[in-house]
Structure formats: C-alpha cells, structure tokens
C-alpha positions as a LaTeX table, in Angstrom:
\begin{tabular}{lrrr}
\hline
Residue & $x$ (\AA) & $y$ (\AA) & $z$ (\AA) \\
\hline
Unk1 & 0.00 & 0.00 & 0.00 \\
Unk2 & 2.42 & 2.17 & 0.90 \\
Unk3 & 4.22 & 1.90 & $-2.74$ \\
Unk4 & 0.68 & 2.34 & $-4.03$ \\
Unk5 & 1.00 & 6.04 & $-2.94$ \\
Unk6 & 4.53 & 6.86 & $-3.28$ \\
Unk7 & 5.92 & 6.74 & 0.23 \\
Unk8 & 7.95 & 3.86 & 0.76 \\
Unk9 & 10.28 & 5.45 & 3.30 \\
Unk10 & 11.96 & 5.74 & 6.66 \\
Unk11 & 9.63 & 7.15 & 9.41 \\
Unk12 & 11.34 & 10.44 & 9.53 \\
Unk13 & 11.21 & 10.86 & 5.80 \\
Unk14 & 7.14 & 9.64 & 6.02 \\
Unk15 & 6.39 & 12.21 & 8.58 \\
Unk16 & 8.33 & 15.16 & 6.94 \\
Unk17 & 6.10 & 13.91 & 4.11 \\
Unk18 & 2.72 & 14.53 & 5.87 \\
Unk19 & 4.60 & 17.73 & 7.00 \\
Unk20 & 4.35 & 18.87 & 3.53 \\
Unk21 & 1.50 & 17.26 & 2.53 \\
Unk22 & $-0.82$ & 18.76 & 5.31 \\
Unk23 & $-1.73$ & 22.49 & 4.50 \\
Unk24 & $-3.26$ & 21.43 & 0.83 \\
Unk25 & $-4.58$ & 18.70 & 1.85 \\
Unk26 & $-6.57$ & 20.12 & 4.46 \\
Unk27 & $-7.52$ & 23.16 & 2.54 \\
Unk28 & $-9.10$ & 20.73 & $-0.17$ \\
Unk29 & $-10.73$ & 19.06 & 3.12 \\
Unk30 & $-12.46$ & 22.53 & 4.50 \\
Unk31 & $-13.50$ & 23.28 & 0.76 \\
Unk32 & $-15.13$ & 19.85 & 0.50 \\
Unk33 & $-16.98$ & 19.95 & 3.27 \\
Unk34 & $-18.59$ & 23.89 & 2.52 \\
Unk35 & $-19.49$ & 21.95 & $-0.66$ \\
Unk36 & $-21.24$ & 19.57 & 1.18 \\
Unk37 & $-22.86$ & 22.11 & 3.19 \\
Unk38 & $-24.02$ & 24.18 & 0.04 \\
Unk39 & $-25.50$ & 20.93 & $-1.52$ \\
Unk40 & $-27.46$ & 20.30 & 1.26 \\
Unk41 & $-28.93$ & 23.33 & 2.54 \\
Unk42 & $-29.35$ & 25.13 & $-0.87$ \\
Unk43 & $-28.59$ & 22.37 & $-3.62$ \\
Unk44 & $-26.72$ & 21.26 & $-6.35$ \\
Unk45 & $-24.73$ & 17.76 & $-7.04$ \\
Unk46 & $-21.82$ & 17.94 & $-4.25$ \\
Unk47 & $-19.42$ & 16.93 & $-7.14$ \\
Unk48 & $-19.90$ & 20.04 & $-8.65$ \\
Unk49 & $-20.04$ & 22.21 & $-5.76$ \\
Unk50 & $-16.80$ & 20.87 & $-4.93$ \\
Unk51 & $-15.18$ & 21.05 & $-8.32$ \\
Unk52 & $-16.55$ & 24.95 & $-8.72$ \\
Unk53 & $-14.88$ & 25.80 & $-5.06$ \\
Unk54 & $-11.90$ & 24.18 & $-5.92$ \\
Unk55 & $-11.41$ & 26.41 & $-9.40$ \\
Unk56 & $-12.46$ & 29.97 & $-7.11$ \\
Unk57 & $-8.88$ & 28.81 & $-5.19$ \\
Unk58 & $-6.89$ & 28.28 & $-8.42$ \\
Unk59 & $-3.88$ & 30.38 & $-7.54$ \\
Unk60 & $-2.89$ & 28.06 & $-4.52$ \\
Unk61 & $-1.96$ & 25.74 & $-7.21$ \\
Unk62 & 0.46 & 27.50 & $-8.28$ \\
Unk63 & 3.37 & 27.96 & $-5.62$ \\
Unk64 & 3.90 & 27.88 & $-2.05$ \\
Unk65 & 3.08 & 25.03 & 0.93 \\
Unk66 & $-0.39$ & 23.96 & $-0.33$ \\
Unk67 & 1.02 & 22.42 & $-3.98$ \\
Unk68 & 2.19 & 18.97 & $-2.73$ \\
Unk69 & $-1.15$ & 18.32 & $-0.71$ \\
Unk70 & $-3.59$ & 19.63 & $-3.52$ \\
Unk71 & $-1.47$ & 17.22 & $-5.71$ \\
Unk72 & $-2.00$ & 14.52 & $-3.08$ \\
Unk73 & $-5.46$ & 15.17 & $-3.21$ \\
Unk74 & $-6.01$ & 14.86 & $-6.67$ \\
Unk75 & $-4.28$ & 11.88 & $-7.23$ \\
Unk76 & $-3.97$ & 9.52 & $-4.48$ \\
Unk77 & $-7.26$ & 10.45 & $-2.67$ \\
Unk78 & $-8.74$ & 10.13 & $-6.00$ \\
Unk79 & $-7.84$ & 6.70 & $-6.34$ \\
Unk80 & $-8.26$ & 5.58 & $-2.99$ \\
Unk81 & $-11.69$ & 7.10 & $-3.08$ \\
Unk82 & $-12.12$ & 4.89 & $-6.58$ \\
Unk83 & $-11.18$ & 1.66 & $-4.77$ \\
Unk84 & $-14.12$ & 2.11 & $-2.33$ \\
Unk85 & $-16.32$ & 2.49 & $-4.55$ \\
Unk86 & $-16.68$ & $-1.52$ & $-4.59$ \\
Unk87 & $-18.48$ & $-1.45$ & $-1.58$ \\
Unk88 & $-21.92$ & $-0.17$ & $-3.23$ \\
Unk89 & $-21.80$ & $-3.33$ & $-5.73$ \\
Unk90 & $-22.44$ & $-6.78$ & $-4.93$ \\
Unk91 & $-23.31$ & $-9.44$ & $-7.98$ \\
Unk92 & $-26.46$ & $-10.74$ & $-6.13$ \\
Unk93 & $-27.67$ & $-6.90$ & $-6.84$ \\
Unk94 & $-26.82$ & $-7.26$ & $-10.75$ \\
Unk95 & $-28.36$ & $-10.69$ & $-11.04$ \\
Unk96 & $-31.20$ & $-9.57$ & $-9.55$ \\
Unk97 & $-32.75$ & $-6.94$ & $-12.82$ \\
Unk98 & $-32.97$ & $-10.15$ & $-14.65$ \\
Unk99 & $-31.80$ & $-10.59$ & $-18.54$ \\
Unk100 & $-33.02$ & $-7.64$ & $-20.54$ \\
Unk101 & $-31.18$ & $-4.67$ & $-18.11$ \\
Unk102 & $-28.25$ & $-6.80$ & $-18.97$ \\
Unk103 & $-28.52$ & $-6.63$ & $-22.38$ \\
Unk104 & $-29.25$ & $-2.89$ & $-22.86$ \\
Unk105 & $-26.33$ & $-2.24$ & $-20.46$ \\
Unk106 & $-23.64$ & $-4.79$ & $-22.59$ \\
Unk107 & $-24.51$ & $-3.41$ & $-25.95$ \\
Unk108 & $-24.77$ & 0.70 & $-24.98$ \\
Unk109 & $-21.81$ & 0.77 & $-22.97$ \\
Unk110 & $-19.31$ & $-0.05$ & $-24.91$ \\
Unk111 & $-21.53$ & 1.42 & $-27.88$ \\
Unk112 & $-21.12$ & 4.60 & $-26.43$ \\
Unk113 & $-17.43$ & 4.90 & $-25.81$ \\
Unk114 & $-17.32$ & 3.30 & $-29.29$ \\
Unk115 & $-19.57$ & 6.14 & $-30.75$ \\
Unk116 & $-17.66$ & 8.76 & $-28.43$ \\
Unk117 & $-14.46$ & 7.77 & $-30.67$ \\
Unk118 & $-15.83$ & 8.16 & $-33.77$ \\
Unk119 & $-17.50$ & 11.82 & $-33.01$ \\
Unk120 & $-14.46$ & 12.41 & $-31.17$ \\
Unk121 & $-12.43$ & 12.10 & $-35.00$ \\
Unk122 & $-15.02$ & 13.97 & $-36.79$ \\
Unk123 & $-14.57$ & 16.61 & $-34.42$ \\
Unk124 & $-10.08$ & 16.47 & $-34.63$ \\
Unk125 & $-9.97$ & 15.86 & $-30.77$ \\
Unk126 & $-7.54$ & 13.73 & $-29.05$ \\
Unk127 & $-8.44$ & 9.79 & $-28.97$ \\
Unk128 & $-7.87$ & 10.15 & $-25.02$ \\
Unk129 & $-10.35$ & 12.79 & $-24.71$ \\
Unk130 & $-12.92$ & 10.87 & $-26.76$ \\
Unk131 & $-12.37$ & 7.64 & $-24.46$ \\
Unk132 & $-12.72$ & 9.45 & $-21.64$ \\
Unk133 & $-15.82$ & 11.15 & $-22.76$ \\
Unk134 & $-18.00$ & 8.10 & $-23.98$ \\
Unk135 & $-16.98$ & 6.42 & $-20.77$ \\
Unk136 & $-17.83$ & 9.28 & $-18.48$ \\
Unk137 & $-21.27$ & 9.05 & $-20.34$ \\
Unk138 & $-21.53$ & 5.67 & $-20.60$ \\
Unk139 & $-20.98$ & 4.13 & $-17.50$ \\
Unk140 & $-21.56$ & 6.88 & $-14.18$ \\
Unk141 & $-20.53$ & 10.00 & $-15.04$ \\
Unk142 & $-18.19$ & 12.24 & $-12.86$ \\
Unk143 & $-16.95$ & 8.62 & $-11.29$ \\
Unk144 & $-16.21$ & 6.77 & $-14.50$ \\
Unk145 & $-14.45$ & 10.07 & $-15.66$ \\
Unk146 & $-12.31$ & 9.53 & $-12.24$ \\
Unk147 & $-11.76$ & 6.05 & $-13.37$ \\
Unk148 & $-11.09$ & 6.44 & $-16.33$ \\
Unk149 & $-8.60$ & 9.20 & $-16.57$ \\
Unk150 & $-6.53$ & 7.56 & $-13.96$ \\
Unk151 & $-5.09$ & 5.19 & $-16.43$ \\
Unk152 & $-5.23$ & 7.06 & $-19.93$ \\
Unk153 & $-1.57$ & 8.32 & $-20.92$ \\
Unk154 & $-0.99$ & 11.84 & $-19.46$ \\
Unk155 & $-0.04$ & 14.90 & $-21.32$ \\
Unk156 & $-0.36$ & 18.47 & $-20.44$ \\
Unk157 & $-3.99$ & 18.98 & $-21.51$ \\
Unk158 & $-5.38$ & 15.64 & $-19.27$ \\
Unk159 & $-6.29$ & 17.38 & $-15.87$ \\
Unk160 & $-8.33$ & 19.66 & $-18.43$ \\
Unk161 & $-10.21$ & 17.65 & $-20.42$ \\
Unk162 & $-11.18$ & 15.73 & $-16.77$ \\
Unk163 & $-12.38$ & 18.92 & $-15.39$ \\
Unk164 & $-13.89$ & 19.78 & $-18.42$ \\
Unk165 & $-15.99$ & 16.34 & $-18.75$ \\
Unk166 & $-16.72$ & 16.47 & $-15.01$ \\
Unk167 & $-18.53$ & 20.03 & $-14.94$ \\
Unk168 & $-20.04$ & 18.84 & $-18.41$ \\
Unk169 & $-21.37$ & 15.36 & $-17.53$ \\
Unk170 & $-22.80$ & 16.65 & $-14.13$ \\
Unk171 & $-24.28$ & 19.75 & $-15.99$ \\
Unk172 & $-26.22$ & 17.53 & $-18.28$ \\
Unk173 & $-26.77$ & 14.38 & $-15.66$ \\
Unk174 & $-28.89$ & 17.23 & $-13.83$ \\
Unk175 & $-30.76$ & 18.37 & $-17.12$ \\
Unk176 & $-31.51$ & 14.20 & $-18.09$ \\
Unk177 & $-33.37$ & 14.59 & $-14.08$ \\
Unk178 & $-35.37$ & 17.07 & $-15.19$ \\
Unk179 & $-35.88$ & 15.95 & $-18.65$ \\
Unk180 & $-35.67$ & 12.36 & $-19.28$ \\
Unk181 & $-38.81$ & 11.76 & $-16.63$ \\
Unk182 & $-41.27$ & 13.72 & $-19.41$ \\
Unk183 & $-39.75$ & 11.79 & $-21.98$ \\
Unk184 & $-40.54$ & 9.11 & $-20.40$ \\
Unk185 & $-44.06$ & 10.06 & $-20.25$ \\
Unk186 & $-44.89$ & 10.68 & $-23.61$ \\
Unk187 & $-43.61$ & 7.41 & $-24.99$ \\
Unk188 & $-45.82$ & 5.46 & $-23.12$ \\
Unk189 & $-42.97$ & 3.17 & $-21.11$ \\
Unk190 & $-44.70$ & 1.24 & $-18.32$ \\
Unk191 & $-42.90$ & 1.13 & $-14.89$ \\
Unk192 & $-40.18$ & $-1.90$ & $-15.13$ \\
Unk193 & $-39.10$ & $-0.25$ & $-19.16$ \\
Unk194 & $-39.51$ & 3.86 & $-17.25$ \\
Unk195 & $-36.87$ & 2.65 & $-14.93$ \\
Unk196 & $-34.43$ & 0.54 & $-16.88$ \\
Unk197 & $-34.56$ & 3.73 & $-19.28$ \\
Unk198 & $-33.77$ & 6.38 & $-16.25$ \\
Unk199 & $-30.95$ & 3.84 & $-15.00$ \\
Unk200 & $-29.48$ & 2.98 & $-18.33$ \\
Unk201 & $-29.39$ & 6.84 & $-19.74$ \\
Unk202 & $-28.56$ & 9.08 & $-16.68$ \\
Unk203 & $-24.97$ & 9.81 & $-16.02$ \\
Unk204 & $-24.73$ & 10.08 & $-12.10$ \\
Unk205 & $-26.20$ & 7.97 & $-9.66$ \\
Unk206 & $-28.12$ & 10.86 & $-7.53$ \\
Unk207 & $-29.64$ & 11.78 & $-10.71$ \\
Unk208 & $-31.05$ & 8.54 & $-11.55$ \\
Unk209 & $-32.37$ & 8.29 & $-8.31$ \\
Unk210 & $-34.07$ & 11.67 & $-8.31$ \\
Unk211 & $-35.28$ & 11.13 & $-11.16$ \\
Unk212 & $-36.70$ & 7.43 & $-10.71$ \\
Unk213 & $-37.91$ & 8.29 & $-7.27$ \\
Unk214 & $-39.75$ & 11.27 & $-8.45$ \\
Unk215 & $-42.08$ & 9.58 & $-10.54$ \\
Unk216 & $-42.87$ & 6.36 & $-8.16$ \\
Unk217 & $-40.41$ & 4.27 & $-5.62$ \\
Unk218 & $-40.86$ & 1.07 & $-7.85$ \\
Unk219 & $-39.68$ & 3.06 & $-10.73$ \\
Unk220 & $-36.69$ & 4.27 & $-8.57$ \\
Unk221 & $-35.69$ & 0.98 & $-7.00$ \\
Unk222 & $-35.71$ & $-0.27$ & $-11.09$ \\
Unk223 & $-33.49$ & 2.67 & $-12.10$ \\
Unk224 & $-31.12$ & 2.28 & $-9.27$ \\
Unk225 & $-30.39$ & $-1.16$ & $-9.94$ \\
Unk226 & $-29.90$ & $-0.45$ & $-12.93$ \\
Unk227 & $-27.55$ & 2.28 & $-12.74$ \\
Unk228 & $-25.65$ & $-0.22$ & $-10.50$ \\
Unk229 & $-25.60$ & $-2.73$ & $-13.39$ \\
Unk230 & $-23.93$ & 0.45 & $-15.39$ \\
Unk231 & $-21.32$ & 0.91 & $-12.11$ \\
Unk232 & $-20.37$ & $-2.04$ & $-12.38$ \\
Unk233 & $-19.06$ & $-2.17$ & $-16.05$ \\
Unk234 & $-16.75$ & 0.38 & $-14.48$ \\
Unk235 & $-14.34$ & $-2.62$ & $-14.21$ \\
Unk236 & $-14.05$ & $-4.54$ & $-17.82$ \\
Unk237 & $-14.14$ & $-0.94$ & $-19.57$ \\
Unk238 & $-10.99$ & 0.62 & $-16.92$ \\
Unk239 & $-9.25$ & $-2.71$ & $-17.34$ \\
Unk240 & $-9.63$ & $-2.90$ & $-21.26$ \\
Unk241 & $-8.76$ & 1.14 & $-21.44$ \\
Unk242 & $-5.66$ & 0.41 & $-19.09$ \\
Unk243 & $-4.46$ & $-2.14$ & $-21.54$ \\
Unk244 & $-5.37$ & $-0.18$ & $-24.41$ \\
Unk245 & $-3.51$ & 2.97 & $-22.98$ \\
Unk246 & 0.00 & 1.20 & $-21.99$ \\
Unk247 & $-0.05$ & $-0.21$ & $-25.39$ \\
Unk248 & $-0.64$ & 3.56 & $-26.67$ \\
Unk249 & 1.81 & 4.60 & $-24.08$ \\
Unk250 & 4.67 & 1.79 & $-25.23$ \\
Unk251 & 3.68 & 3.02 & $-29.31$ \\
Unk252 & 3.94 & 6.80 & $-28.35$ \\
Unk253 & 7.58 & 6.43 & $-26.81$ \\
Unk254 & 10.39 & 4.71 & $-27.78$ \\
Unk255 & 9.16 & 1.24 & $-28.01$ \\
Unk256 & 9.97 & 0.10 & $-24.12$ \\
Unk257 & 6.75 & $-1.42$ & $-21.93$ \\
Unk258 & 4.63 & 0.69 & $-19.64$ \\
Unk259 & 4.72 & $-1.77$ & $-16.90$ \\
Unk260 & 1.97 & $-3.77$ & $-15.33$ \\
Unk261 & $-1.06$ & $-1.98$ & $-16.88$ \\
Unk262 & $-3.55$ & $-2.88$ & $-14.12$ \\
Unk263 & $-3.51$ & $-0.20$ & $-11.46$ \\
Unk264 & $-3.27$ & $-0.71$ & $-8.33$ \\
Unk265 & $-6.88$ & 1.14 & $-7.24$ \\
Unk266 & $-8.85$ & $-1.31$ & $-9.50$ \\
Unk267 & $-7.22$ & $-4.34$ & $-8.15$ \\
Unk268 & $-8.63$ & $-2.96$ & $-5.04$ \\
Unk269 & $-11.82$ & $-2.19$ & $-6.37$ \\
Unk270 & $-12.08$ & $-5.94$ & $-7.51$ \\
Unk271 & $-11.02$ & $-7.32$ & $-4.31$ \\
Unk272 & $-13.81$ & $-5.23$ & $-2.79$ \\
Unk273 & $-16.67$ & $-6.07$ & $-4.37$ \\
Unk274 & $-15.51$ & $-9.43$ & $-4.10$ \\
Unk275 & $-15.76$ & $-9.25$ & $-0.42$ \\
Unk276 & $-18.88$ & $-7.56$ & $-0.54$ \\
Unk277 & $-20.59$ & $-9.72$ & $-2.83$ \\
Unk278 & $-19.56$ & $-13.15$ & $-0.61$ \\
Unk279 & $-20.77$ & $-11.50$ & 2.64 \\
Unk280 & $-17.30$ & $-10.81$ & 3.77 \\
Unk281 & $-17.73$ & $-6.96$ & 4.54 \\
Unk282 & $-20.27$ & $-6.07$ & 7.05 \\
Unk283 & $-23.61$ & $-3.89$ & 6.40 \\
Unk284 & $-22.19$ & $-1.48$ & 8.92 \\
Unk285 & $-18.44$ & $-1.82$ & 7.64 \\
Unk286 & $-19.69$ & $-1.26$ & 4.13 \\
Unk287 & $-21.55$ & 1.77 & 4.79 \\
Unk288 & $-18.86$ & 3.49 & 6.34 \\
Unk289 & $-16.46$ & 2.56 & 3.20 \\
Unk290 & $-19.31$ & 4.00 & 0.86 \\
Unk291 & $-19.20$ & 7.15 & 3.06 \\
Unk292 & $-15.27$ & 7.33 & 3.09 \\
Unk293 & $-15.26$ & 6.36 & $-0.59$ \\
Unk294 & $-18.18$ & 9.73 & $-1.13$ \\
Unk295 & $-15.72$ & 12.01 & 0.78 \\
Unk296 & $-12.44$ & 11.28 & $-0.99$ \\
Unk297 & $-14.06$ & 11.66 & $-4.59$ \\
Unk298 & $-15.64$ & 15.52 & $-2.90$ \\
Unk299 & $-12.07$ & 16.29 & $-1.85$ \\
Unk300 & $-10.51$ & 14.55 & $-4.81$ \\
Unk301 & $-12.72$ & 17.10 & $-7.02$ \\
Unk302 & $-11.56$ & 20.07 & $-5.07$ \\
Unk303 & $-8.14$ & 19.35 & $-5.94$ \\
Unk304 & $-8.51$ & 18.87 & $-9.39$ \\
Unk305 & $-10.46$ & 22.16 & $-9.14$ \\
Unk306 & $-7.41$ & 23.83 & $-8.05$ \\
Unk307 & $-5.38$ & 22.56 & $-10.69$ \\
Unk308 & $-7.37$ & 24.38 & $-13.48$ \\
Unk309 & $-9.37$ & 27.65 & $-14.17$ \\
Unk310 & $-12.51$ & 28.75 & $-16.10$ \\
Unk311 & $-9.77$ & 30.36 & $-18.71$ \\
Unk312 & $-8.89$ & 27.12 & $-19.42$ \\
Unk313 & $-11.91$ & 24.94 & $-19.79$ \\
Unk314 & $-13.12$ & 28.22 & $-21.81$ \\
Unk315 & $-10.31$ & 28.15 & $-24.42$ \\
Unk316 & $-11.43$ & 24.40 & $-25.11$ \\
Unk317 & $-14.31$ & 25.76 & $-27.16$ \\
Unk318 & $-17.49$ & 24.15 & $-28.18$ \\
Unk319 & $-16.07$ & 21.29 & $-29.76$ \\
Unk320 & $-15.66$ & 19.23 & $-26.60$ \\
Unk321 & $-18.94$ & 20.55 & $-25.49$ \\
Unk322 & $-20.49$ & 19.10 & $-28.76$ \\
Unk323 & $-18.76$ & 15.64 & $-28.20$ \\
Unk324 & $-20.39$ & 14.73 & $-24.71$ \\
Unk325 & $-24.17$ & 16.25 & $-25.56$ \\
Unk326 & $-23.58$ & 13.90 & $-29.05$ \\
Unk327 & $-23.17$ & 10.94 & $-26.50$ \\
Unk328 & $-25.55$ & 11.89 & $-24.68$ \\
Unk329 & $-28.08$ & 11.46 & $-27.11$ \\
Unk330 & $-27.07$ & 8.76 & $-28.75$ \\
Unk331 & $-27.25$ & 6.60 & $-25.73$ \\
Unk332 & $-30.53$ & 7.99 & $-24.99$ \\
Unk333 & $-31.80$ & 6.95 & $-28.43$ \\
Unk334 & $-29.82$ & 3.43 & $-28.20$ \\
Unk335 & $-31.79$ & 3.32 & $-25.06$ \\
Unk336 & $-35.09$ & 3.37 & $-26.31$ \\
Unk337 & $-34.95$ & 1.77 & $-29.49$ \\
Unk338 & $-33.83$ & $-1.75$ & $-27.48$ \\
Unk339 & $-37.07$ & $-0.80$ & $-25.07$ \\
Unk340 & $-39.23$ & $-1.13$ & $-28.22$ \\
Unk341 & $-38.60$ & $-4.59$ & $-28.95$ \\
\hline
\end{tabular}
C-alpha cells in the first residue's frame, strides 16, 4: 500500500512527508466539506459544488506550501476514493434486474465509448479525450471520468479535459433529471421499461435516483439497480482502457513497456466487491467505506479544481462541449430503441 501512494520510506522521511502534505490537503478538506454544506442546505450535485470551489482557489496551485497536498489530493485520494467504490456493488444486486437490463447495459456501454471515438475524429480531438468522454457518459458520469482518466496516458492537456468532462457530464446528468422523466411520459414506457430507461441513460447515480424516485419508488428501485448494473461495467471498460492505454503509451515512446497496466486502485476495487458480494464486509463496515469512498471523490474534485481555471476549460471551445451532448443522445436513443422490442 504504501508503494501504491509513493511513500515507501523511513519514518522520519514519512512524517516530513505529511509535513508537507498537510496544509493542501486540508484546505481541499475545509472546501469539500462547505461543498457539502451548500448541496445540502441550498442544492446542487456535491461533485460540482466541490469542483466549482476548488477552481475559485486556483492560484494556490500554483506555488507555495499547499502544492504537494492539492497534488496529493487529486491523485492519491482520488484513487483511494475509486477503490471504495466496490463497496456499493455486490453481484447478487446485478443478477437480480434479470436478462433484458443486462442486455441494454452490454450493448450501450461499450456502444457509447465506441460512438464517443468516432465523433471524437469527426470533431479532430484527441483519442484520449474521446475515451474518456464516452466512458464518463456511458458508465456513471463524474466517477467513470475519475476512473477512467486515472489510467489514460498523461499529457499536459489531461487534468483539463477531466475537469472539463466532469462540470459537463454533471451539468447535463442534472438536465436528463429534469428531462428524461417527461420523456418518459410521452412514450408510453410502463414502470419496469420507465426505470431501466432512467438507470441505463442518466450519467450520475443521484440523478437517476431523483429522477426514478420522483415519478414512483418502484420506478426508482428499477433505475437504481440499474444504474448499478452500469457501475459495475466500471471494471471490464478501466481494465480494457488500461491495456489499451499502456499499449498507446509503449507506441507513443520509444518502443519500451509501460509496466503492469492494471492499477493498483482497481485491483482494489475488484477485491472489494468481491468481499462484498460473498458477505465478507459487514452492512455497517460497508456503509462506512461507501461514506469514506463519497468524501475522498468531494475532496478529490476540489483538488482537481485547483489545478485548473474557467480560462482554461473556456479556451477548449465548443467542440468538446459538442462531443459529450452527441453521446448523450445517442445513448438515450440506443436506449429506447432496445425498449421497443
């Protein structure tokens, strides 16, 4: 574990480590938790509270004692929030929406990463961007973006195009809430096809289960477990992309292996909902790991916040913009052309 995260030294060395690590690190802690308290007493996904915060503290980025803790938080908090996210999946939950769930989830999933490529070509952006995109979309939003960009090859304009998907995603996860319900409506869907389409379409979790809840709790309980079904693809599509990306990574240099391409963090993850799937991890024990796992991706999102500014994500222009909305729709479509039949 300790490898994992980069400190494998002598005591001294580890505690003038947390020295340093300290100040940004608990600045990124304070700001998560006023986005916490903003989300609950006035509104607004937490996510994107915290990622918003983060961005109004850019300059601490920059220089001075905060740098190696925001870092910290944005990497290694980040993954170790990533990890615990096995604790909200357990197989006897995905077994449980019965074949046709499945289906739609196996064939728009990877259809939508697939069809973020392709738009992603057509528009001249990067093939990394594109991946990260269609995933972000396809599987759980601001999470799968998390994920996802954790083992794509980095270059300077990564941290922005993760920012940039995260504030878009969440943006339009909160419009599908609103939206998707009515559309709902006017095709007709009866309960069980209203909430495999609010599970299988809507990017973050919350969402789906505002908006499944909101129109009855048996079409919530259908669209969270299926929107569970969709979390849980987070681990073939990370594990293909991270063997995808080192062989990008060995092309792009000079021909020499990337190393082991499995990271760490979704070995964890694995492990985890292993354990929770057998039994292993207690009710209680789980819920605080959910909890933990909530926090870390808040102050994970503040530091990435701090790493970029609305310059940035502004000189990115609309062609990004037009990628993720194109995905959006197309899975929506795939959707409910499978809930005809």
């Amino acid at each position: 574990m300790m490898k994992m995260i980069g400190l494998e030294r002598s005591p001294l060395e580890y505690r003038k480590t947390l020295q340093k690590l300290l100040p940004g690190a608990a600045i990124c802690m304070v700001i998560a938790m006023a986005a916490k308290f903003v989300s609950e007493h006035y509104g607004g996904p937490v996510i994107l509270n915290a990622l918003l915060m983060g961005m109004a503290f850019n300059y601490l980025s920059n220089e001075g004692k905060c740098v190696p803790g925001i870092q910290f938080s944005a990497k290694t908090v980040l993954r170790f929030g990533i990890a615990l996210l096995g604790a909200r999946i357990t197989v006897e939950q995905l077994m449980s929406l019965g074949f046709t769930p499945i289906v739609i989830v196996l064939i728009a999933v990877p259809s939508t990463i697939f069809c973020g490529v392709l738009m992603g070509r057509w528009l001249g952006l990067g093939r990394s961007q594109s991946v990260l995109t269609g995933s972000s979309v396809g599987i759980c939003g601001a999470s799968a973006a998390l994920a996802v960009a954790a083992v794509l090859p980095q270059d300077k304009d990564s941290e922005k195009n993760l920012i940039f998907t995260v504030i878009a995603v969440t943006a339009l996860s909160t419009v599908a809430m609103i939206v998707y319900p009515f559309i709902v409506t006017y095709f007709g869907l009866d309960t069980a096809a209203s909430g495999v389409f609010l599970g299988a379409t809507i990017h973050d979790v919350a969402q789906v289960v505002g908006a499944g809840y909101l129109m009855s709790d048996e079409i919530g309980d259908i669209a969270t477990f299926t929107k569970l079904l969709r979390v849980s693809m987070l681990v073939p599509v990370v594990l293909i992309i991270s063997l995808v990306a080192a062989r990008w990574g060995q092309t792009e240099s000079s021909g020499k292996p990337s190393g082991f391409p499995l990271p760490g963090f979704l070995v964890a993850f694995i492990i985890i909902v292993g354990l929770n799937s057998g039994g292993v991890i207690a009710p209680e024990v789980s819920s605080m790991m959910v909890e933990a796992s909530r926090w870390c991706l808040i102050v994970a999102m503040v530091g990435l916040g701090m790493k970029s500014s609305f310059q940035e994500l502004a000189a990115m222009g609309w062609r990004p913009m037009a990628l993720i909305v194109g995905e959006t729709l197309f899975l929506a479509v795939l959707v409910l052309i499978f809930l005809q039949f």
